[in-house]
N, C-alpha and C positions, 0 to 999 in steps of 0.2 A: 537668450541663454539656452542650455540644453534642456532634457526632459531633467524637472526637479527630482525625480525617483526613479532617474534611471541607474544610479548605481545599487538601486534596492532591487530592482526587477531581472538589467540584466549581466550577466556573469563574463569576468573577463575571459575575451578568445582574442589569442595570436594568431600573427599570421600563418597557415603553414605553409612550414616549406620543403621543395619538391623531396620524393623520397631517398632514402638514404645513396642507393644501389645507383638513381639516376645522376643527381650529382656527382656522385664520383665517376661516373662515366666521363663528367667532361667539364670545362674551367668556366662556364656560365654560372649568373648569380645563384645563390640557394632559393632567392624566392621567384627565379624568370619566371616568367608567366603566367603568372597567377592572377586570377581573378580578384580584385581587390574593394573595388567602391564599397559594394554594399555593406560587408564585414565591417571598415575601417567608418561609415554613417555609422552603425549600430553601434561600436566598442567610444567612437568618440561621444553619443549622447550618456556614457557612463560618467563624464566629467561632471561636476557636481558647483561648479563655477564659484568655486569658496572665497569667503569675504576675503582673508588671505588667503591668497593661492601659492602653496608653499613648494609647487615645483618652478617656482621662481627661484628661490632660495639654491636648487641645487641646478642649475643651470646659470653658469658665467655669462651666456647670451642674455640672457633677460629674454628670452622666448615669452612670447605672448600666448602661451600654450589656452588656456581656457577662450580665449578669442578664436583660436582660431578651431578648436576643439569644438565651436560653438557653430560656426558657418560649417565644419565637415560634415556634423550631425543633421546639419537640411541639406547637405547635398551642395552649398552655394561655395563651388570650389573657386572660383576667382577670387571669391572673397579671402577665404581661407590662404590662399596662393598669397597675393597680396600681404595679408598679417602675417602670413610663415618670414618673406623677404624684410620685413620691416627690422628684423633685428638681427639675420643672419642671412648669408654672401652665398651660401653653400647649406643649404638646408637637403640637398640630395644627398652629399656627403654628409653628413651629420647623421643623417636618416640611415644611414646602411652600416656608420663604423663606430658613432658615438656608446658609450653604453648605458645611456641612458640613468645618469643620477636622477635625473627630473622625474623619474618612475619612485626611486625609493623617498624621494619627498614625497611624495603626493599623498594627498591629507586620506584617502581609502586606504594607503599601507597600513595605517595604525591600526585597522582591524579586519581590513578584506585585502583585495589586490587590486594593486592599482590601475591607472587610466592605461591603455598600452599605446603613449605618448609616441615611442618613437618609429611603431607602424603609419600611427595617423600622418605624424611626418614626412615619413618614405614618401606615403601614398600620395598627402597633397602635392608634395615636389613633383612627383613623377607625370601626375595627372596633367600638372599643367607647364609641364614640354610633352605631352603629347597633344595638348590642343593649342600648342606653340605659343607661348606667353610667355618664355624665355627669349628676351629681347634686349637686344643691346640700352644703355639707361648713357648716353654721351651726355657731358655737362654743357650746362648754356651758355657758359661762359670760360674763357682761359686766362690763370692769373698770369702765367708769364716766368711762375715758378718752378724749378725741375727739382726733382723726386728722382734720388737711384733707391732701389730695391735688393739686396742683396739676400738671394735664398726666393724658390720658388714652390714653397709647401703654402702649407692651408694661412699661415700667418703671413708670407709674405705677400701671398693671392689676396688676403684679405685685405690687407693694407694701402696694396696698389689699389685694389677697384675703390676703395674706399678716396683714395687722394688722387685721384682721375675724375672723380664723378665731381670733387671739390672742384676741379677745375685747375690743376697740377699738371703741368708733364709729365707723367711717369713709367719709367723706364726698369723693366725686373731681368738681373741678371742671374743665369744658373751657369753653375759649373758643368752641371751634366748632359749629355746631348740631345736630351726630352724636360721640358716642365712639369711640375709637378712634387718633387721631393720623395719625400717617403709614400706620399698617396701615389704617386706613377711606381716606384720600385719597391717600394716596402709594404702595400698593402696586396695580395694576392686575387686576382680578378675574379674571384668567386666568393671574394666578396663588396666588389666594389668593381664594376667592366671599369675601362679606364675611357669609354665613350661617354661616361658623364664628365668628367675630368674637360676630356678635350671642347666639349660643347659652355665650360664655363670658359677656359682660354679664347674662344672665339670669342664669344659676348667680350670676355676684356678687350682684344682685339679691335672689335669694333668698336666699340667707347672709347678709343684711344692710347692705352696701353702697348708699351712697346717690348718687346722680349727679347732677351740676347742668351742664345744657350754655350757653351760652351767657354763658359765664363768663369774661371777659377781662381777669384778674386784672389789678392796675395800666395795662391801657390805658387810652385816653380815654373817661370815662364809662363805665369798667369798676367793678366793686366795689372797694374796698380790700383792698390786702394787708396789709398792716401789721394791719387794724380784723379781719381776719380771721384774723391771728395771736394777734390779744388776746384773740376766743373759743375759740382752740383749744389742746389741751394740746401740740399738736404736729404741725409743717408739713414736707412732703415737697415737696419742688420737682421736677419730674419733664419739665421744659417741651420735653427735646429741644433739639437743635443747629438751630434755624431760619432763622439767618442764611446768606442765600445767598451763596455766592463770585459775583462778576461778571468779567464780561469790559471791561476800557476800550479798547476800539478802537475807530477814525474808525469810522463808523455804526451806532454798538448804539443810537441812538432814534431806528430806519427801526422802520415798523412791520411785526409780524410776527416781533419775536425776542424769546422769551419764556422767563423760567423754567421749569425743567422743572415742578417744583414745580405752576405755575401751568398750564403743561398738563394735568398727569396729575390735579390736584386737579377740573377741568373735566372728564374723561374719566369718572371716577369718579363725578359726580353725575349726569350721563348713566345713568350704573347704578344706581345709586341712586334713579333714577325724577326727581329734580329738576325735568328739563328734555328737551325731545326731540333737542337736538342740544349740541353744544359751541359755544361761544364764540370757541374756537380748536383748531381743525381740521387735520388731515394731510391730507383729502380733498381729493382732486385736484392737490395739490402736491408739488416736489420735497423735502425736508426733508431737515435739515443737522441732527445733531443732536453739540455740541460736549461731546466728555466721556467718558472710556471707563468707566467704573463700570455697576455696578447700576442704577442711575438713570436714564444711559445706555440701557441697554440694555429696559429697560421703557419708557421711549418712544419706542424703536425698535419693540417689540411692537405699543403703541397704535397707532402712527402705520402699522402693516402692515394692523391691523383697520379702522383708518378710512377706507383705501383713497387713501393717501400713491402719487403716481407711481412717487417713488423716495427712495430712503431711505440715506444716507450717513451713520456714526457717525468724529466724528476721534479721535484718542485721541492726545497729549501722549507718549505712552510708546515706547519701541517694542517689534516685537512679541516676547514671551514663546516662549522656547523650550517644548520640549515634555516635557523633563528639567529635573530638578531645577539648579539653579545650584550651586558649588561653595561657595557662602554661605551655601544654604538647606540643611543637609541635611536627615533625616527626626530626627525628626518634627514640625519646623518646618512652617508652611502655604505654601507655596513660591509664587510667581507665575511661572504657567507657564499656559501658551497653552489657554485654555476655550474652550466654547463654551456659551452660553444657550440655554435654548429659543427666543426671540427671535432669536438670530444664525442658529439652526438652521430658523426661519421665512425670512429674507429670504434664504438660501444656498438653500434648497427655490423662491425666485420668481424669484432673481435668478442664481443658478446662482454667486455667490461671497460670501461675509465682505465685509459691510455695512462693515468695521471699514477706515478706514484711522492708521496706526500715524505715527507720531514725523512727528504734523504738528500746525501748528499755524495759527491764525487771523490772519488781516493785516488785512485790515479787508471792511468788508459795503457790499456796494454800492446802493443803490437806485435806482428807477424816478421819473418825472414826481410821481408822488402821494407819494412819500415811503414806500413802503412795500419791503422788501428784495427783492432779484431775485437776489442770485449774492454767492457767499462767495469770499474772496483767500485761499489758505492756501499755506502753504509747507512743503516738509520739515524739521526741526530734528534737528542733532548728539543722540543719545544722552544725553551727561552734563552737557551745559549749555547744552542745550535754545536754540542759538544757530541762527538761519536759516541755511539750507544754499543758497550762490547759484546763481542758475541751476534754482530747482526751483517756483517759484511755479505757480498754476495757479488757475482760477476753477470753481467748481460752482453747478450754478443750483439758486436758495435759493427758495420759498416763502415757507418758514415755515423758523425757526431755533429750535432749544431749546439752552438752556444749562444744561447737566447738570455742573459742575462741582464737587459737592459743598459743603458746610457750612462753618462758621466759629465754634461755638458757639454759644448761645443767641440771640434776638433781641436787636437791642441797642436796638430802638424800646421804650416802652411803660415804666413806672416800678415793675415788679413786683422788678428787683433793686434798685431804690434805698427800695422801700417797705419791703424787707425786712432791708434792710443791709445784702445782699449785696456782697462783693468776685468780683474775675475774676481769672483768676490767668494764667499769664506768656502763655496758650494761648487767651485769649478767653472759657474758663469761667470757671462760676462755683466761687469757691474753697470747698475743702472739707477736711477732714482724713481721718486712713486709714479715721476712724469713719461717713464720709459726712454728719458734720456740718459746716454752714456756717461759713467761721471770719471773722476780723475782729471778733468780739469783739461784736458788735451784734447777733446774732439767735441769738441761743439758743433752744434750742429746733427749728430751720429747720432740716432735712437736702437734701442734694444728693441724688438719683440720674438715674441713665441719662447720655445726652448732652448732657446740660444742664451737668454736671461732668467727663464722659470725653471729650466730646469726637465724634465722625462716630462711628459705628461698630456694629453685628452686632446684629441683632434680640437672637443669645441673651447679648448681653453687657447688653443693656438688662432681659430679663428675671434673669439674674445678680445684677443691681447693686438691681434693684427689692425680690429677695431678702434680699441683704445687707441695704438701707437699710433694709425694715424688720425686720431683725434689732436694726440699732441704735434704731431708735423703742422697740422696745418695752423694749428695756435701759433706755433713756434713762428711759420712764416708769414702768417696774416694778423697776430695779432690778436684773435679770436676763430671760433669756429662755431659751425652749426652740426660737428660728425660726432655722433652717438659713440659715450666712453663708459661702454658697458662693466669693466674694470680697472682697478689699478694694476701700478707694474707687481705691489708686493701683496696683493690679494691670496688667499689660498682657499682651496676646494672647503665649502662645509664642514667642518669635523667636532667630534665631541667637545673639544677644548680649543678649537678655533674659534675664531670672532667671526660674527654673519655681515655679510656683507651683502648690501641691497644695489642692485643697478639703476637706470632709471628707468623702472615700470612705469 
């Protein structure tokens, strides 16, 4: 175990990360280079290895966090290495984009701060592909079974290596001309290089895993789903929530207001060597960017490195105390007042919180050409979000991004009706607790990720990519030995939720 009185002696320190001026020079991580072991031994012997250890509770993985809290605190990173992979596929990725519920669980919140769980993560991941213990895991045996994979994010990744290792054929098809989903296009390389990405695609790779990009399953002049189903013994749907929420107010088609989505997917091929510039740009403009979320707040990032004049995030809500709420106690994940590295960028140029809080959009104004110049927004009441008079105000707009989050799967494209999919009351696609598709017409077809949950947490997509092929390979074997960290209709911690245990 750790030191018993190390959470009395010593005081939580983060990691930092590089300074404000330097990162925005350039698309490298916030934390490249940084010295880490000895910090992330000292912060991990804070762990206090409690009889329940209730950052189980807020982690869908079932991370073995005090194990392996326990080997980083001597330094015995193999070990640690080891226990990180025992319940999670992608723990590099977890490490850099998760936000870490398993922090607000943790039994120190209730009167100090907590363990700083998802440094020690980064750091074991990292450590050990640099002393190369990232290594292909091929199965010892082949059932004889094929597995299609449809959708190539953190769930379907998960899924596949998952029913490869069982000893499955399996086959992940993406519509887009790179793997990876929203973590290759939708997460911004500064905060996630997309060279850990590639080096887990290899490991699939060489375990067996086979990849078809360009795969647009039931779109126009896409392959068949259906014809795809009739060769395979068994299909994972994994396509992600890609329906955008929109805005309808008087001038959203001025040009220049665009999904976020469709910005940051542009930023990204920029790095990706694509193209030598974007399509659509923060350089040199003001930029509005509507939406307070994660999303949000990464193209608030972008739009600092592209060299955006100025940069205003609205946010619908208002602002988050700093305490807990009398609703949320612990170890609920409570919504209380953060800050990103991204916010913590434009406060370091602008000298305050890019964020403005419990407002909302009225309409967008445009110029002679038809293209947007300045946003109407208003303040809105707290609980029903109703215009506050007398508070209007105009901001000059550029460019406008619309970061408002998802809606379920696309609804364009005939990959649910190829498949017999139903939607269920929430926009997904229906499933039952087993992650199979129901309605009675695709047997065989399993839901995972947000394509069935719904918006939601890198580690709940790789969670569920887990589970679902726990259920594949029941389905096809009759039993299994693959760890089902959750159900299909599980949901995060909350005050009025029901807890749900994995198998610790």
């Amino acid at each position: 175990m750790t030191d018993p009185f190390g959470f009395l002696r010593i005081p939580r320190e983060s990691i930092p990360a590089r300074p404000v001026e330097e990162r925005l020079g350039d698309w490298r991580e916030v934390y490249a280079g940084q010295a880490l072991l000895p910090l992330v031994s000292r912060q991990a012997d804070r762990c206090m290895d409690c009889g329940i250890p209730f950052c189980h509770t807020g982690c869908p993985l079932g991370n073995l966090i005090p194990e392996w809290n326990a080997f980083a605190a001597r330094a015995d990173w193999r070990a640690a290495y080891e226990r990180l992979h025992a319940t999670n596929n992608f723990p590099e990725v977890t490490g850099r984009l998760c936000p870490a519920p398993c922090e607000d669980a943790c039994v120190l919140t209730i009167n100090a701060d907590p363990v700083t769980i998802k440094n020690v993560e980064q750091t074991v991941a990292d450590e050990g592909l640099r002393r190369g213990w990232l290594t292909p895991r091929p199965p010892e045996r082949t059932s004889g079974r094929t597995v299609a994979v449809i959708g190539s994010g953190p769930a379907g990744l998960a899924a596949a290596q998952q029913l490869t290792r069982a000893g499955h054929s399996v086959t992940v098809h993406e519509r887009s001309d790179r793997l990876g989903g929203l973590l290759r296009y939708g997460i911004p390389e500064f905060k996630m290089e997309k060279a850990h990405l590639d080096r887990r695609i290899e490991q699939m790779r060489a375990e067996g895993t086979v990849f078809v990009t360009g795969a647009d399953l039931g779109g126009a002049g896409g392959p068949d789903a259906a014809e795809l189903r009739g060769r395979s013994d068994a299909v994972v749907v994994a396509v992600g929530a890609g329906e955008r929420r929109e805005l309808p107010v008087p001038g959203r088609a001025l040009h220049g207001i665009h999904q976020a989505m469709e910005y940051l997917t542009c930023a990204n091929r920029v790095q990706e060597g694509d193209c030598a510039a974007s399509p659509v740009t923060a350089e040199g403009r003001h930029v509005v960017i509507v939406g307070g979320g994660d999303t949000g707040s990464d193209c608030l990032g972008t739009a600092l490195r592209q060299g955006a004049l100025s940069v205003v995030q609205l946010d619908i809500n208002p602002e988050p105390g700093t305490d807990r709420a009398d609703g949320e106690p612990w170890p609920v994940y409570p919504k209380v007042y953060r800050i990103s590295h991204a916010h913590e960028e434009a406060r370091g140029r602008g000298g305050r919180d890019p964020r403005l809080f419990s407002s909302a959009t009225l309409h967008f104004e445009g110029d002679a050409a038809g293209r947007v110049r300045a946003l109407r927004l208003t303040a809105v009441e707290p609980l029903e979000r109703r215009p506050v008079e007398g508070t209007d105000r105009v901001l000059p707009a550029g460019l406008v991004l619309l970061a408002l989050g998802f809606a379920g799967p696309e609804r364009a494209g005939g990959l649910g009706e190829q498949l017999g999919l139903d939607l269920d009351e929430r926009g997904n696609f229906a499933r039952d607790a087993a992650f199979a598709a129901t309605g009675g017409r695709a047997p065989g077809v399993f839901v995972a990720g947000d394509a069935g949950r719904g918006q939601s947490l890198v580690v709940w997509a790789i969670a569920e990519g887990r589970a679902a092929a726990a259920a594949v390979d029941r389905h096809l074997t009759g039993s299994t030995c693959l760890p089902a960290p959750v159900a299909a209709h599980d949901r995060p911690l909350t005050a009025l939720g029901r807890l749900r245990y994995g198998p610790y």
